[in-house]
C-alpha positions in Angstrom: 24.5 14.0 -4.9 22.3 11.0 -5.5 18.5 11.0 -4.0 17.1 7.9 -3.6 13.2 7.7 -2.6 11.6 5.8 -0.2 7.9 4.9 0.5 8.4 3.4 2.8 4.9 1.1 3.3 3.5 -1.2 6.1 3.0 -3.7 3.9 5.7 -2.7 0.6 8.4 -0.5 0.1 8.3 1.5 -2.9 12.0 2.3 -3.3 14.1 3.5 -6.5 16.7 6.8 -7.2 15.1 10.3 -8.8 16.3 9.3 -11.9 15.3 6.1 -12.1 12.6 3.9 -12.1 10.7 2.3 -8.5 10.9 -0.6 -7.6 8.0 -2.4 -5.4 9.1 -4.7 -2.7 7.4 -6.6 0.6 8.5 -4.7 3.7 9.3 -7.5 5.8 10.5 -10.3 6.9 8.8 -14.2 6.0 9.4 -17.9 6.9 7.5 -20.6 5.7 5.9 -24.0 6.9 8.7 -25.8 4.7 11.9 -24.1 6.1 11.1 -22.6 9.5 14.6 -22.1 10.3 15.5 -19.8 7.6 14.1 -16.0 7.6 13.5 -14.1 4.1 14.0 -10.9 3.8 12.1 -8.3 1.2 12.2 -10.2 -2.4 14.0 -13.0 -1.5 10.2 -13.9 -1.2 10.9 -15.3 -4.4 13.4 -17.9 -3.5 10.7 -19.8 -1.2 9.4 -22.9 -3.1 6.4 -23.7 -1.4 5.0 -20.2 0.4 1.8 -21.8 1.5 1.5 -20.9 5.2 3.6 -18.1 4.7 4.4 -16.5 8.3 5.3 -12.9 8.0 7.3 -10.8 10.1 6.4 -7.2 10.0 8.3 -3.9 11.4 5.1 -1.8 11.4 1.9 -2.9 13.9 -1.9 -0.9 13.7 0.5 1.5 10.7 3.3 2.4 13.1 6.9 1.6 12.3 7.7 -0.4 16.1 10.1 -3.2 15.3 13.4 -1.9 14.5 15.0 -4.6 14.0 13.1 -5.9 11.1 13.2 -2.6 9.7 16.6 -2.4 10.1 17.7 -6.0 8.4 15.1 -4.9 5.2 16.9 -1.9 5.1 20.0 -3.4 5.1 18.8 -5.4 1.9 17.4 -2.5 -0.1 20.5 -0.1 0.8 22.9 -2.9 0.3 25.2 -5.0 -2.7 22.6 -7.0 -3.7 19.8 -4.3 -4.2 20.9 -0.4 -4.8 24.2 -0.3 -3.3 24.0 3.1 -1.4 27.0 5.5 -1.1 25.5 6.9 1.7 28.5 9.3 1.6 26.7 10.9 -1.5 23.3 10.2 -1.1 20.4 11.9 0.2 17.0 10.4 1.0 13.5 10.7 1.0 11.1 8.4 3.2 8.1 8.3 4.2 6.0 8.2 7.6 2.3 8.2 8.5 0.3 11.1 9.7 0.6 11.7 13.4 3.7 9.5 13.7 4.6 9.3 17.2 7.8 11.8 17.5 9.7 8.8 19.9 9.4 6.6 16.1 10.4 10.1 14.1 13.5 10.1 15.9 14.7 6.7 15.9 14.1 7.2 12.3 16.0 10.4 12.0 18.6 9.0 14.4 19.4 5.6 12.4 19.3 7.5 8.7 22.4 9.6 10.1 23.9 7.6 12.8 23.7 4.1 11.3 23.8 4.3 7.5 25.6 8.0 7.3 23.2 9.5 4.6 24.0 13.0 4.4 20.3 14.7 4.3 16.8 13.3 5.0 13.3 14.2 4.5 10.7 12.6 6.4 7.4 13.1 4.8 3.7 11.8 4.5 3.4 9.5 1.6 0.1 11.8 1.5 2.0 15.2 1.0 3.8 13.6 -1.8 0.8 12.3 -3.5 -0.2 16.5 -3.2 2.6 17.2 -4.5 2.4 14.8 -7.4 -1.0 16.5 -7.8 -0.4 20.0 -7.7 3.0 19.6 -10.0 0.8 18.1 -12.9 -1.9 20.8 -11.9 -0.6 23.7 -11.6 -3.9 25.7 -11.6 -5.5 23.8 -8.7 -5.2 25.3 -5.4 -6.7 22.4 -3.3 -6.8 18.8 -3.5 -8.3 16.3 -0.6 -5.7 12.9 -0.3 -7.5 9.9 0.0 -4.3 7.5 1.3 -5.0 4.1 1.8 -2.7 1.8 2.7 -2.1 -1.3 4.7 -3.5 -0.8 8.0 -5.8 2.4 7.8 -6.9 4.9 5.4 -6.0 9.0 5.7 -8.5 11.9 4.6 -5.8 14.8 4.7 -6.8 18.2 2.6 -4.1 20.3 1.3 -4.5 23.7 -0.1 -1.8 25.7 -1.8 0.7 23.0 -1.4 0.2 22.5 2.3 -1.4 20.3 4.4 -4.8 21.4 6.9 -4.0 19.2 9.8 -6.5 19.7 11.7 -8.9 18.6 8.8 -7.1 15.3 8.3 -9.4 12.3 9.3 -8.4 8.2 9.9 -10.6 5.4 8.9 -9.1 2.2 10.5 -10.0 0.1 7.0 -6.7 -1.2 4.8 -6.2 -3.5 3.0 -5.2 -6.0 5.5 -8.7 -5.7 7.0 -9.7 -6.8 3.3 -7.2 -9.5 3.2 -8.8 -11.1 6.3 -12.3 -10.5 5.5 -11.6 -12.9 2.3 -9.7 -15.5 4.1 -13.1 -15.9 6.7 -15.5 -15.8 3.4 -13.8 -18.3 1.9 -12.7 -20.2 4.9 -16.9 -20.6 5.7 -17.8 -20.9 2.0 -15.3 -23.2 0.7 -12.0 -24.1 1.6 -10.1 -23.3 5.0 -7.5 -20.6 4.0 -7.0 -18.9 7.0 -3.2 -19.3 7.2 -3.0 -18.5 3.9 -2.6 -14.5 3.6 -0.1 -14.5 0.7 -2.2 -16.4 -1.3 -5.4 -14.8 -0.5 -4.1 -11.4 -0.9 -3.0 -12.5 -4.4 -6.4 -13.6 -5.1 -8.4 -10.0 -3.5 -5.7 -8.1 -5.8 -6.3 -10.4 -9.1 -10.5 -10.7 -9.0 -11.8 -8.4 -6.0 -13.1 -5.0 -7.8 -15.7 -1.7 -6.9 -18.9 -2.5 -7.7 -20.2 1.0 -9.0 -23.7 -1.0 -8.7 -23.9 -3.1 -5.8 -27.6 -4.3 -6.1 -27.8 -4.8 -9.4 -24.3 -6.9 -9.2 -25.7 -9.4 -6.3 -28.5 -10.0 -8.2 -26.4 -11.3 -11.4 -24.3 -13.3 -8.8 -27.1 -14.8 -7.6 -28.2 -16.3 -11.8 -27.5 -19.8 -12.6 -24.7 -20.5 -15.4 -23.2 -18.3 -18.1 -25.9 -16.0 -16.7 -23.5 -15.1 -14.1 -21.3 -12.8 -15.7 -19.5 -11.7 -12.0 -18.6 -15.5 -11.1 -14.8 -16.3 -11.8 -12.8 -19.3 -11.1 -9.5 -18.9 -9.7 -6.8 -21.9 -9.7 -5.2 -21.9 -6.9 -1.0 -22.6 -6.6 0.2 -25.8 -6.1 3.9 -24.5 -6.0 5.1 -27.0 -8.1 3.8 -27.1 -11.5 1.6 -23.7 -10.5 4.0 -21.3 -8.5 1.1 -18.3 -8.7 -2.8 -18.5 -8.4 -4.8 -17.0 -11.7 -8.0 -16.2 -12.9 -9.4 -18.7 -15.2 -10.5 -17.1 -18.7 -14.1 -16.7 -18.9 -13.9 -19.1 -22.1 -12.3 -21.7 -20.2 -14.8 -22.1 -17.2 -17.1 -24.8 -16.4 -20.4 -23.9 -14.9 -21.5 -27.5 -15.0 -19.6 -30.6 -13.5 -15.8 -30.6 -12.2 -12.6 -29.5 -13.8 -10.8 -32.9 -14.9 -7.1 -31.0 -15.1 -6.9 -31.5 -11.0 -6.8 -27.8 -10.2 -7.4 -26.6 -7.0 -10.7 -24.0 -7.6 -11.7 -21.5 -6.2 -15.4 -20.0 -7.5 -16.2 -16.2 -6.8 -18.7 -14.3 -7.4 -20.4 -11.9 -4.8 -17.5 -12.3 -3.0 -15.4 -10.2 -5.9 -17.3 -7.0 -4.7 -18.4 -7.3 -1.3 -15.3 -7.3 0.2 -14.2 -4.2 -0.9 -18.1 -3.0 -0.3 -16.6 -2.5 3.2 -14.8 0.6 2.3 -18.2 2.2 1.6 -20.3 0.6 4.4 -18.0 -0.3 7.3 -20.9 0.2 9.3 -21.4 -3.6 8.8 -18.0 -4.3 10.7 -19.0 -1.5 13.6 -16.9 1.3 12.1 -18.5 4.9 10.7 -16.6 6.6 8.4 -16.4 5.8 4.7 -15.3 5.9 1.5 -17.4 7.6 -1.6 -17.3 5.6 -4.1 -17.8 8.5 -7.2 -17.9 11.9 -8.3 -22.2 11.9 -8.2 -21.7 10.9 -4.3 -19.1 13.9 -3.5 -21.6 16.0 -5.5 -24.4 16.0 -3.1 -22.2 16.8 -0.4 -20.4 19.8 -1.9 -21.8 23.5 -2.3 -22.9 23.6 -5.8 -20.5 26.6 -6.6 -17.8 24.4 -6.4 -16.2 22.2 -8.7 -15.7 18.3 -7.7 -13.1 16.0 -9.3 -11.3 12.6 -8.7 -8.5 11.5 -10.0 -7.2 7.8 -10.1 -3.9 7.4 -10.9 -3.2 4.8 -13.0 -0.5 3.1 -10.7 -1.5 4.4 -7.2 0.7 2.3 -5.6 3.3 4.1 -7.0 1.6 7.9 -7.4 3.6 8.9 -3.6 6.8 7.5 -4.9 6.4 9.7 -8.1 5.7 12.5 -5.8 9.0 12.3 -4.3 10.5 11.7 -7.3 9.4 15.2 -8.8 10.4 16.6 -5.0 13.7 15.5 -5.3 14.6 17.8 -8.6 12.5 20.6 -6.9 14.5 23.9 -6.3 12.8 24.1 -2.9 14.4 20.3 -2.3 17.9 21.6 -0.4 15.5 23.8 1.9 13.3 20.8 3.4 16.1 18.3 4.0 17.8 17.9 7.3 21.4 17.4 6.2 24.0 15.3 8.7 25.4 18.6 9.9 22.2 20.4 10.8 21.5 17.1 12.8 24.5 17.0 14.7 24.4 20.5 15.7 20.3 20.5 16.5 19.2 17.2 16.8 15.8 16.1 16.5 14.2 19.4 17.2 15.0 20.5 12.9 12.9 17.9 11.6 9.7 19.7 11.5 7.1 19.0 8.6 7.5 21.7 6.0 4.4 20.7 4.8 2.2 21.3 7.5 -0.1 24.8 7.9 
């Protein structure tokens, strides 16, 4: 039997079979200023010419999947001819949900896996506890780990020792990256150029020049020098959608410092702006919240007994580290003991789908 694995983000679905590769696609729905009257689902993203003003349509609100039937038509893409054309008669799958889903979602979810596309076994699990997973599998001596998941809409602490998660340790920070995403579009809307309705673009431009300062003073003051001083200023050209279909970051060779670009690019400058936005992750105190991010090992350090050991591992694709989680779950021995299969659900219902990674 076939597994396929599903991440199933607020923002992307990371998607692909157990032995293959993942694929990363927008999980939702989009229309734009040009053709109002046609909806785009998932990656036909791609076939909009001009997505300026992009207006998305999203099945998840505040992290919580609540619009079914978005869900259910980007689903019906991914599942479907034109994307991985599911025999749900033979396939199994494995999607994710946030922590402290609301059970009414978890069974809608369980409900339309086996009632409306026939799979014939699920797992529901915490992108988190796959991450752990992922963790512990190329770690086999560790016996704890503490998740950092951040996604779309908020952030989860969760700690998991000896392969389990402590749920009563798990802690939400309501900062994602949409909260970034905005934060941009009012800097630059105030600095430079109104972009508010312009989320795709913007979000293309946090992801392509926004970074971690690892020293924040010392980088506003070289954003504050004059010239080729400033090594943290960037220019990024902007799409036109016509002879530029997708914003990029000038080379530093190729910027002006003095006088105006003559090619008629649309430019934007950034500088501060590349680090302080993401600055929020560590001091959200400036937007009213408290919790927060630390940003490397020497911070953890002072806050753990010295006895311990303190580590941090960045994957090099985090985007994808849960998928590969799942991945490496599906070929587990344990795999056929956490899945609800069709005939366990239409014998017990909802009430089999506990977590199996919870303590």
């Amino acid at each position: 039997m076939a597994t396929l694995v599903l991440d199933n983000g607020a923002y992307t679905a990371k998607i692909g079979y157990s032995q293959e590769k993942v694929s990363v696609i927008p999980n939702c729905q989009f229309r734009s200023k040009t053709s109002r009257l046609k909806t785009f689902t998932a990656n036909q993203l791609d076939e909009i010419k001009d997505p300026s003003g992009l207006f998305y349509i999203l099945p998840f609100q505040k992290g919580y999947l609540v619009n079914w039937d978005v869900q259910r038509k980007v689903w019906d893409h991914l599942f479907g001819k034109e994307m991985f054309k599911v025999d749900f008669a033979d396939t199994s799958i494995v999607v994710t949900e946030p922590y402290f889903n609301f059970s009414s979602i978890q069974e809608s979810m369980t409900e339309i896996l086996f009632e409306e596309y026939q799979f014939q076994s699920a797992l529901r699990i915490n992108a988190g506890s796959l991450s752990a997973h992922h963790y512990f599998h190329a770690n086999p001596s560790e016996l704890c780990c503490l998740v950092v998941d951040s996604g779309f809409s908020f952030t989860h602490i969760a700690p998991y020792c000896r392969g389990k998660k402590l749920h009563e340790g798990i802690r939400r920070i309501n900062v994602g990256g949409k909260l970034l995403t905005n934060h941009l579009k009012e800097i630059i809307s105030y600095r430079q150029l109104h972009v508010m309705d312009e989320t795709h673009v913007i979000n293309q431009v946090k992801e392509d020049v926004c970074y971690v300062s690892q020293q924040f003073y010392k980088d506003m003051e070289i954003a504050q020098l004059k010239g080729e001083e400033n090594t943290v200023m960037r220019d990024y050209v902007l799409p036109d959608f016509s002879s530029i279909k997708k914003g990029f970051c000038k080379p530093r060779e190729e910027m002006l410092f003095s006088g105006k670009y003559k090619t008629g690019e649309q430019i934007l400058r950034l500088a501060n702006e590349r680090f302080a936005v993401p600055e929020m992750l560590f001091h959200p105190s400036d937007i009213d919240m408290q919790p927060h991010f630390y940003r490397n090992v020497a911070e953890l350090r002072a806050l753990v007994p010295a006895h311990l050991p303190v580590s941090v591992l960045l994957p090099s694709n985090p985007v994808c580290y849960s998928w590969e989680g799942g991945k490496l779950l599906a070929h587990s021995p344990d795999y056929e003991e956490m899945v609800v299969t069709r005939d366990d659900y239409e014998e017990n219902g909802h009430c089999i789908c506990e977590d199996k990674f919870d303590i």
